[in-house]
KOLROSE-427850 format. One line per 3 residues: number of its first residue (from 0); their letters; for each residue x, y, z of C-alpha. Coordinates in Angstrom, 3 decimals. Each point is the difference from the previous one (the first is absolute). Layout:
BEGIN
NUM = a = X/Y/Z | ...
This chain:
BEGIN
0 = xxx = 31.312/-118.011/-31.544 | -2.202/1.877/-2.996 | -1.204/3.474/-0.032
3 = xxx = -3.951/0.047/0.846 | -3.069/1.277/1.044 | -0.363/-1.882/3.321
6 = xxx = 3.956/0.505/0.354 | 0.509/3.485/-0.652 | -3.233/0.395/2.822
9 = xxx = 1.774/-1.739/2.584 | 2.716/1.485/-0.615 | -1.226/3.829/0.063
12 = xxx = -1.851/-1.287/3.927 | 3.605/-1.082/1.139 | 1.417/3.023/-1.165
15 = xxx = -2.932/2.141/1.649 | 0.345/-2.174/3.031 | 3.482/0.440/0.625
18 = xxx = 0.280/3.902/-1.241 | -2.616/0.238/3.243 | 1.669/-1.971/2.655
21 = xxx = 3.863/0.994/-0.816 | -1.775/3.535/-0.213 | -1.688/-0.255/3.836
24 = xxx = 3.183/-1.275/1.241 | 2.179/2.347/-1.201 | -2.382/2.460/0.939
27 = xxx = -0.446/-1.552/3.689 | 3.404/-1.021/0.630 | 2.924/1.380/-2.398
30 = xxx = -1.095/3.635/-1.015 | -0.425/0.683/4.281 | 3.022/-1.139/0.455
33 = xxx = 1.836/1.837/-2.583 | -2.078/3.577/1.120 | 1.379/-0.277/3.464
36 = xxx = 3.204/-0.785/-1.083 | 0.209/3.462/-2.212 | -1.614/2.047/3.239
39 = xxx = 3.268/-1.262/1.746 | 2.076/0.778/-2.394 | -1.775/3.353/-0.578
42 = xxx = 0.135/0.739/3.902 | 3.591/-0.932/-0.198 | 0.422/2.558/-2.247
45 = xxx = -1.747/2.761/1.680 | 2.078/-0.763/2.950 | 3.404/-0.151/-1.748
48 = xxx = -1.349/3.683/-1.558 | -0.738/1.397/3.397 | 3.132/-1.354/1.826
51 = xxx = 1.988/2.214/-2.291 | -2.215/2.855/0.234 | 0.840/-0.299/3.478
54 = xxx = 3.796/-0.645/-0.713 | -0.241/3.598/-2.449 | -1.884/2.344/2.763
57 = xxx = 1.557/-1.530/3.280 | 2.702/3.117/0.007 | -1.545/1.948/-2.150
60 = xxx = -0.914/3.672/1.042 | -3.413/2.070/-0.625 | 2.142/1.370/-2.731
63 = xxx = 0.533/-3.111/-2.447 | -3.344/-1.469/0.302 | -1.026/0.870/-3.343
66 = xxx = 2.748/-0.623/-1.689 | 0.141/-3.560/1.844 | -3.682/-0.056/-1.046
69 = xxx = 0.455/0.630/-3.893 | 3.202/-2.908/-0.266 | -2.202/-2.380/1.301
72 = xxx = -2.962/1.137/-2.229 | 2.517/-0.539/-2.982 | 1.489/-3.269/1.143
75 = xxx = -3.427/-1.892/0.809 | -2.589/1.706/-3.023 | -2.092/1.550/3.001
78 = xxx = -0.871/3.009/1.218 | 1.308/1.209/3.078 | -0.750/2.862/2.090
81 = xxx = -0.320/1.393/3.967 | -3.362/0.309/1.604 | -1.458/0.476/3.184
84 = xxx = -0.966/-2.647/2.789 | -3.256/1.416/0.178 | -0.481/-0.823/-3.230
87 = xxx = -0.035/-3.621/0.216 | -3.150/-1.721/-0.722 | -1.218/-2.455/2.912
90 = xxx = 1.630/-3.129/-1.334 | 3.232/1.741/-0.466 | -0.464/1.603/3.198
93 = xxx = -0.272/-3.355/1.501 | 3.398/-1.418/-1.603 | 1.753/2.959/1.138
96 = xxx = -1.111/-0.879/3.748 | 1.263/-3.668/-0.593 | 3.389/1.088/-1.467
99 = xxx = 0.181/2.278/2.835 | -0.835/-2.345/2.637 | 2.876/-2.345/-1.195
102 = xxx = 2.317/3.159/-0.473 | 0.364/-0.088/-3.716 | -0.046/3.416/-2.274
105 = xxx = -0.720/-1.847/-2.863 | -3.551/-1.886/-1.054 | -1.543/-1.278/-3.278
108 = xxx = -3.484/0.049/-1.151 | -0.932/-3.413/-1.710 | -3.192/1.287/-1.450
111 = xxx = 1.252/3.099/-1.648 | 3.833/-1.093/-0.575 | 0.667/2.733/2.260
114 = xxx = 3.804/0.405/1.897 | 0.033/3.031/2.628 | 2.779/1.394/2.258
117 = xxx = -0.694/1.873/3.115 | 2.119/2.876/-0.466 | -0.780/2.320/3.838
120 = xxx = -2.605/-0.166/2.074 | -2.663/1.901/-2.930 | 1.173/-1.454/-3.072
123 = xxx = 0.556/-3.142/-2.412 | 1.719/-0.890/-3.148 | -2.261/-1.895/-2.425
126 = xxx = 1.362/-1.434/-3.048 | -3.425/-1.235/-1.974 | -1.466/-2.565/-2.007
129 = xxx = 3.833/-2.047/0.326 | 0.141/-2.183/-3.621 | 0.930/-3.578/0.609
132 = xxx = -0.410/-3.443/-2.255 | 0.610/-3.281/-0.191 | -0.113/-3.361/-1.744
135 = xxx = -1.582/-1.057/2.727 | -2.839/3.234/-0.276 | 0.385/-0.809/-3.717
138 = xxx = -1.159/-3.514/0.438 | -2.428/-0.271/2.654 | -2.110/2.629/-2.016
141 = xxx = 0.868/-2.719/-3.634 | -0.178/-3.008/2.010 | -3.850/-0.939/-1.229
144 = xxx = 1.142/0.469/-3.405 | 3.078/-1.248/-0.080 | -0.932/-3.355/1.492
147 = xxx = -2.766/0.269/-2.525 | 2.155/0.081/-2.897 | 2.264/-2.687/0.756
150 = xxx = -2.900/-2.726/0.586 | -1.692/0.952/-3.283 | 2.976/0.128/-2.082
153 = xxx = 0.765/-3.396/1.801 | -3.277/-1.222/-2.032 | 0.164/2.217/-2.663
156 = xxx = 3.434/-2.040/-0.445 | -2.141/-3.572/0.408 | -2.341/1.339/-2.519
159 = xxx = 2.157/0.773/-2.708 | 1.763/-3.537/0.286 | -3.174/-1.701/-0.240
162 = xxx = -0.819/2.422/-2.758 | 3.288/-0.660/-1.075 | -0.458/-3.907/0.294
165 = xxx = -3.221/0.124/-1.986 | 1.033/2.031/-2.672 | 2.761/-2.850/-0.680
168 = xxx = -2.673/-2.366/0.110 | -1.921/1.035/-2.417 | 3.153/0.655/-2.504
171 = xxx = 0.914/-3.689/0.542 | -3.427/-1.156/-0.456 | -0.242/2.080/-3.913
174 = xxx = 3.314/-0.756/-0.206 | -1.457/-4.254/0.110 | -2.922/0.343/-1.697
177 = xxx = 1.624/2.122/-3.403 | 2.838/-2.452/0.093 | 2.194/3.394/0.111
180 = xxx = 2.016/2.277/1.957 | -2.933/2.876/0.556 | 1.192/3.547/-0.160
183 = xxx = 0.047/1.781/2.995 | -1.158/3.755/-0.946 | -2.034/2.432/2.276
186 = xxx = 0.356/-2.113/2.841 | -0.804/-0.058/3.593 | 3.208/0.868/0.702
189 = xxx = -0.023/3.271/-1.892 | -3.228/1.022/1.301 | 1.151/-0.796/3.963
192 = xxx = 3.144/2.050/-1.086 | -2.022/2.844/-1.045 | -1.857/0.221/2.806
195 = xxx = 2.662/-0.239/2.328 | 1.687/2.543/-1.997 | -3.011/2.200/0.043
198 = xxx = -1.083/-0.252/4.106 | 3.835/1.252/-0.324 | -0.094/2.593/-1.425
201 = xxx = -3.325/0.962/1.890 | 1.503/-0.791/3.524 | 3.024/2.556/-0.947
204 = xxx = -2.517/2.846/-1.013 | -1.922/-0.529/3.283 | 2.998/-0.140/2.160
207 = xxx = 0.979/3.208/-2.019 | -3.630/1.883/0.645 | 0.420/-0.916/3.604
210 = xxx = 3.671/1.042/0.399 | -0.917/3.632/-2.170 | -3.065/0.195/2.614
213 = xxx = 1.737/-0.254/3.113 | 2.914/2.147/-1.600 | -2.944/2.877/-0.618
216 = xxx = -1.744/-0.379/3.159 | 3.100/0.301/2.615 | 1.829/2.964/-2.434
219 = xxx = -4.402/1.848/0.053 | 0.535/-0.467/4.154 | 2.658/1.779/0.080
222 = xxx = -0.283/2.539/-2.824 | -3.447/0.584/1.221 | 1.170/1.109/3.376
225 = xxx = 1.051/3.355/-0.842 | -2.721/1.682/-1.539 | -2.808/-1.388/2.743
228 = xxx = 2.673/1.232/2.626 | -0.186/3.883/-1.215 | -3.468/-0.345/-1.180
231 = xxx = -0.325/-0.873/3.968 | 2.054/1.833/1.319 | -2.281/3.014/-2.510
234 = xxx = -3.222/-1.146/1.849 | 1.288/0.269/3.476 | 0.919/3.624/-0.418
237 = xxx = -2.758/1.307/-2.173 | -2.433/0.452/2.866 | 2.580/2.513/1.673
240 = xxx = 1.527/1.519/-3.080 | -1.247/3.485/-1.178 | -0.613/0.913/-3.258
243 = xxx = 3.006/-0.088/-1.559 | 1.693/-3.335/1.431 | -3.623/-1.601/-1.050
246 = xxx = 0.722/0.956/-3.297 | 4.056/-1.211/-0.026 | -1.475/-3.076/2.081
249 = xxx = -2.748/-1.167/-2.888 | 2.333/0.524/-2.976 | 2.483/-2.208/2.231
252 = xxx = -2.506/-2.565/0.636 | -1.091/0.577/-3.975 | 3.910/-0.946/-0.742
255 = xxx = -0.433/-3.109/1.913 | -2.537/-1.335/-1.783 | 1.390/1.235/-3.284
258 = xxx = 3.206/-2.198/0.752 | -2.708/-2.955/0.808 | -1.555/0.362/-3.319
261 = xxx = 3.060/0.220/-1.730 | 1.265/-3.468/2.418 | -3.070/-1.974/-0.852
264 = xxx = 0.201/1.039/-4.460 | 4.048/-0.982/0.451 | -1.242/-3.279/2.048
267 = xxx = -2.572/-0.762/-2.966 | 2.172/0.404/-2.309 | 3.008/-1.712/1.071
270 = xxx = -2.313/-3.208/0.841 | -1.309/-0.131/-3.707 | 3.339/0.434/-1.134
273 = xxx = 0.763/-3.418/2.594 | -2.741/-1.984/-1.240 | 0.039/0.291/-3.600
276 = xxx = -3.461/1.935/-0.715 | 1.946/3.079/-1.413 | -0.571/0.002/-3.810
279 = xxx = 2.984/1.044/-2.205 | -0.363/1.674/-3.011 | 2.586/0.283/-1.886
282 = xxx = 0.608/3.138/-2.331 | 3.286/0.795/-2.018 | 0.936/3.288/1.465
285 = xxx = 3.384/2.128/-0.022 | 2.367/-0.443/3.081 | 1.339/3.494/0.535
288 = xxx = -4.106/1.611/-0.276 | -1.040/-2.741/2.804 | 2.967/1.655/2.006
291 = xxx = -0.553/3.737/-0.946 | -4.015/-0.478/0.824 | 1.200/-1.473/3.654
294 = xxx = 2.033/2.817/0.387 | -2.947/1.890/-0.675 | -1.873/-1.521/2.791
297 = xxx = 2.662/0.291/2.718 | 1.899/3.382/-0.793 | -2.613/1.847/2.024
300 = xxx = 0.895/-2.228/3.099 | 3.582/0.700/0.275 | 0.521/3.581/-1.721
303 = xxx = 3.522/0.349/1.226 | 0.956/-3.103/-1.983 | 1.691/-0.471/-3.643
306 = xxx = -1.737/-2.608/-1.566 | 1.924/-0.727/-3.507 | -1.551/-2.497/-2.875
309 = xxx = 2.628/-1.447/-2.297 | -1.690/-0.113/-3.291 | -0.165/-3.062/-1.482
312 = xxx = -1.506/-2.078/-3.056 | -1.021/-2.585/1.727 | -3.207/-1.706/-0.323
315 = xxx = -1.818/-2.241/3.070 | -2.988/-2.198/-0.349 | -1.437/0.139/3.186
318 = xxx = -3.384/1.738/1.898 | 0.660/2.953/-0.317 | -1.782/1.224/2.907
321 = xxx = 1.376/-2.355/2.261 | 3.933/0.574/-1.291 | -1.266/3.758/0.749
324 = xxx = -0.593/-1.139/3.395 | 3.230/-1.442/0.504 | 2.127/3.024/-1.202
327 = xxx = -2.029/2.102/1.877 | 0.530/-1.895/3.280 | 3.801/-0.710/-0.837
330 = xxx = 0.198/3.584/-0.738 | -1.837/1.205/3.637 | 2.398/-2.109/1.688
333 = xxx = 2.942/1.453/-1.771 | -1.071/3.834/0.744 | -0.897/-0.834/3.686
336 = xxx = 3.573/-1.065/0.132 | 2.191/1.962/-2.557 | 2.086/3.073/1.028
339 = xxx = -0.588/2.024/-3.172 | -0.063/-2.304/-3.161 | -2.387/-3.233/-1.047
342 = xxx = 0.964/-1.360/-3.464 | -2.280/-2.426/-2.524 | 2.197/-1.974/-2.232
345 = xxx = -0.483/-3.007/-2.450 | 1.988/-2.734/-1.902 | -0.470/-3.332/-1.861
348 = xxx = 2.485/-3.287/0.141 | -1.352/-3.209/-2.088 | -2.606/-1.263/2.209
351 = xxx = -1.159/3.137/2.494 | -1.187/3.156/-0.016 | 1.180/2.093/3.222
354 = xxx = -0.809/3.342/1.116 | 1.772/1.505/2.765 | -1.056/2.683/2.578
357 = xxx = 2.761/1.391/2.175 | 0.615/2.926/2.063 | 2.827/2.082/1.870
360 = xxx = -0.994/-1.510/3.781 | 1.320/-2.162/2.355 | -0.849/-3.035/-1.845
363 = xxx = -1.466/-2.783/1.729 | 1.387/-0.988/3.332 | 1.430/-3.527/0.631
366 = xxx = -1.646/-2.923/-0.203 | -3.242/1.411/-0.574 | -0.097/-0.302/-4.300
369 = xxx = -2.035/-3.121/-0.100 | -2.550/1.434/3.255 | -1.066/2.752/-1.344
372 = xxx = -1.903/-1.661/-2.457 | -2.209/-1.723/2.470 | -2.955/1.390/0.843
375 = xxx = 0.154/2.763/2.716 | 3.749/0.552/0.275 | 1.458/3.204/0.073
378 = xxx = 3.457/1.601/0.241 | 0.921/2.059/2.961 | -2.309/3.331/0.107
381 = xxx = 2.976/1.605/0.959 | 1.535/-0.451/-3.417 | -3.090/0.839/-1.941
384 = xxx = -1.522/3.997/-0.500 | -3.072/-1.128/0.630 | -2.303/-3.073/1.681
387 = xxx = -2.599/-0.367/-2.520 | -1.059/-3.219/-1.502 | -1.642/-2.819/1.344
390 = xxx = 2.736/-2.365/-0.295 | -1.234/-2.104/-3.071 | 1.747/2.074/-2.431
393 = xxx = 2.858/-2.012/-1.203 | -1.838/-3.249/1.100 | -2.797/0.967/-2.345
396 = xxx = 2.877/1.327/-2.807 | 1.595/-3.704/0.110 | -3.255/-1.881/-0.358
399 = xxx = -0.738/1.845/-2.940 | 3.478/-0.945/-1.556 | -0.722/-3.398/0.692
402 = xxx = -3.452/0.213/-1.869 | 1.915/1.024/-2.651 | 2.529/-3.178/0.082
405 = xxx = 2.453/2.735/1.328 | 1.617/0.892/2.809 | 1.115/2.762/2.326
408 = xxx = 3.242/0.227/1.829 | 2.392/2.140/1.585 | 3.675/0.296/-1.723
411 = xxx = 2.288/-0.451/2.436 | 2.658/1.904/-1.840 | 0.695/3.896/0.265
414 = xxx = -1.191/1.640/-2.695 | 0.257/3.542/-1.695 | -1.984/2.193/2.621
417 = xxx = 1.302/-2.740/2.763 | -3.311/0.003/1.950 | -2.757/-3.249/-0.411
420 = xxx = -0.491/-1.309/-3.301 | -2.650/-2.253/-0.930 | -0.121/-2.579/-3.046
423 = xxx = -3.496/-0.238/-1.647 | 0.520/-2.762/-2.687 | -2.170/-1.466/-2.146
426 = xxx = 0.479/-3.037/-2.093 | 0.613/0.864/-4.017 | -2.033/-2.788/-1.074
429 = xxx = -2.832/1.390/0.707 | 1.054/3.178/-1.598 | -0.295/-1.373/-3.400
432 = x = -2.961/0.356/-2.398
């Protein structure tokens, strides 16, 4: 069969043709099926969840509520808390009359992934928003696509053997007519190849984009929840407050949407950082002044802290501004955690450049040296001297490094001041002139 006109037309119709009727019966038939499936599965969930929230308060007194309340907050990623009956909106109202007509304390809201636990007579447990996924959730939201995919690259496949086939052809046929072997250069082959290689390499940047988007969006949900809870809870008490708590209550509400300004520049510039449209520019600049000028910027910030710069010879060729930007975050993290002393210090092997921060903390806690590199991850406040930062810090500090070819780790070792130590290193090659 040869490549043509009136072929490749029919062709394109069947493909059309069947895209639309797999599509409508997947749609009618298979993606249905596969959505009630995960609301089972999710409901299953919700009751598992609520038949140990009854199993946790059955003998529990007025007394451990909350502290019932906050295990199962931390165990399921929800917020949980103790409100009153009266409360209830109408719907919710109307499940608690059903679970109490069938004698159960416990009852789930489907439309709100709800679980609550009738605690007395006046007042309920509700553990919020309960997470929950599945392949089958996964799927029946892919399933479109997915079945999409596999009938196209089922012809895509036909198409390049027929491609494939005709490209022979046509070697054989020169081949015939010159008497010769012909040589095969810049062939069809090595065009498909490219393109395959190139809707590659665009199909991993997309899933990456999507991945870094839904990575942003559920960490600005959550960090975003703070500040619009005190700039509400501001607002509710300003009409009542006198002079002077108006005052503390609009520079509290100004706070709040200080730290959202400062939340949305970190978001911006982690994502450019993610998706490649940061420009480096590289300058040849002197390790140990990098370090001393981050100093500079953080001293203020922790004034009870030591921060010491080994002097050093060393030469980087790197942004400077954004190698500022990592020292300076590297550095914040170190004060927020050091007892009394941060250190800077440098070295050189044959292929890297490292520079390491450390400090006279706890050090990092188990298990956590590779999260806290991922966007929104913190230590335990309880460690730190302060809260501040938005959580991108060290996420931000490691895609810089990697802009850089370099990377930035934690040494798992005990070092001098026996606290955290962190490994910036930079590859030498791109140190030389």
């Amino acid at each position: 069969m040869q490549l043509n006109a009136k072929n490749s037309l029919l062709a394109v119709i069947f493909i059309v043709l069947s895209n639309l009727v797999v599509g409508q019966l997947t749609f009618d038939y298979l993606q249905p099926a596969l959505v009630e499936e995960a609301i089972d599965e999710w409901e299953a969930h919700l009751n598992t969840v609520a038949a140990e929230v009854s199993t946790t308060f059955k003998n529990a007194n007025a007394q451990q509520w909350e502290a019932h309340a906050l295990k199962l907050s931390e165990r399921y990623f929800a917020e949980a808390y103790i409100m009153f009956k009266e409360d209830l909106g109408a719907y919710e109202q109307d499940l608690l009359n059903r679970a109490q007509l069938h004698q159960h304390n416990s009852f789930v809201d489907l439309s709100t992934s709800n679980v609550f636990y009738v605690l007395d007579t006046q007042q309920l447990m509700v553990l919020e928003n309960v997470y929950f996924d599945s392949f089958t959730n996964w799927l029946s939201d892919w399933v479109l696509w997915l079945v999409a995919c596999v009938l196209n690259i089922g012809f895509l496949t036909i198409f390049v053997y027929f491609v494939w086939s005709e490209q022979k052809r046509l070697t054989h046929t020169i081949a015939a007519l010159n008497q010769q072997p012909t040589q095969r250069t810049n062939s069809i082959d090595d065009h498909i190849a490219h393109i395959k290689t190139y809707l590659t390499d665009i199909s991993a940047q997309n899933q990456t984009q999507l991945n870094l988007q839904r990575d942003l969006l559920h960490g600005v949900a959550h960090e975003f929840r703070s500040p619009m809870a005190r700039m509400q809870f501001a607002l509710d008490m300003l009409e009542d407050a006198d002079s002077q708590s108006r005052s503390d209550l609009t520079q509290s509400m100004q706070n709040a949407l200080q730290g959202l300004d400062d939340l949305v520049k970190e978001l911006l510039s982690y994502a450019r950082l993610k998706d490649g449209s940061t420009a480096v520019q590289k300058v040849t600049s002197k390790l140990d002044e990098l370090a001393k000028q981050a100093v500079q910027n953080v001293q203020s910030f922790y004034p009870a802290i030591k921060f010491e710069v080994i002097n050093s010879e060393l030469m980087v060729n790197a942004d400077s501004n954004l190698l500022n930007r990592v020292l300076v975050n590297l550095l914040r993290n170190a004060g927020r955690f050091a007892k009394s002393t941060c250190q800077v210090s440098f070295s050189q092997n044959d292929a890297y450049i490292c520079c390491f921060i450390e400090d006279d903390g706890m050090g990092i806690p188990p298990g956590k040296t590779d999260r806290i590199f991922e966007p929104f991850t913190r230590l335990d406040p309880s460690r730190s001297r302060d809260s501040g930062g938005c959580g991108l810090g060290l996420a931000i500090a490691s895609s810089i490094a990697q802009l850089h070819d370099g990377k930035l780790f934690v040494l798992e070792k005990e070092h001098g001041l026996g606290g955290a130590c962190f490994c910036l290193q930079l590859p030498l090659k791109d140190q030389l002139n």
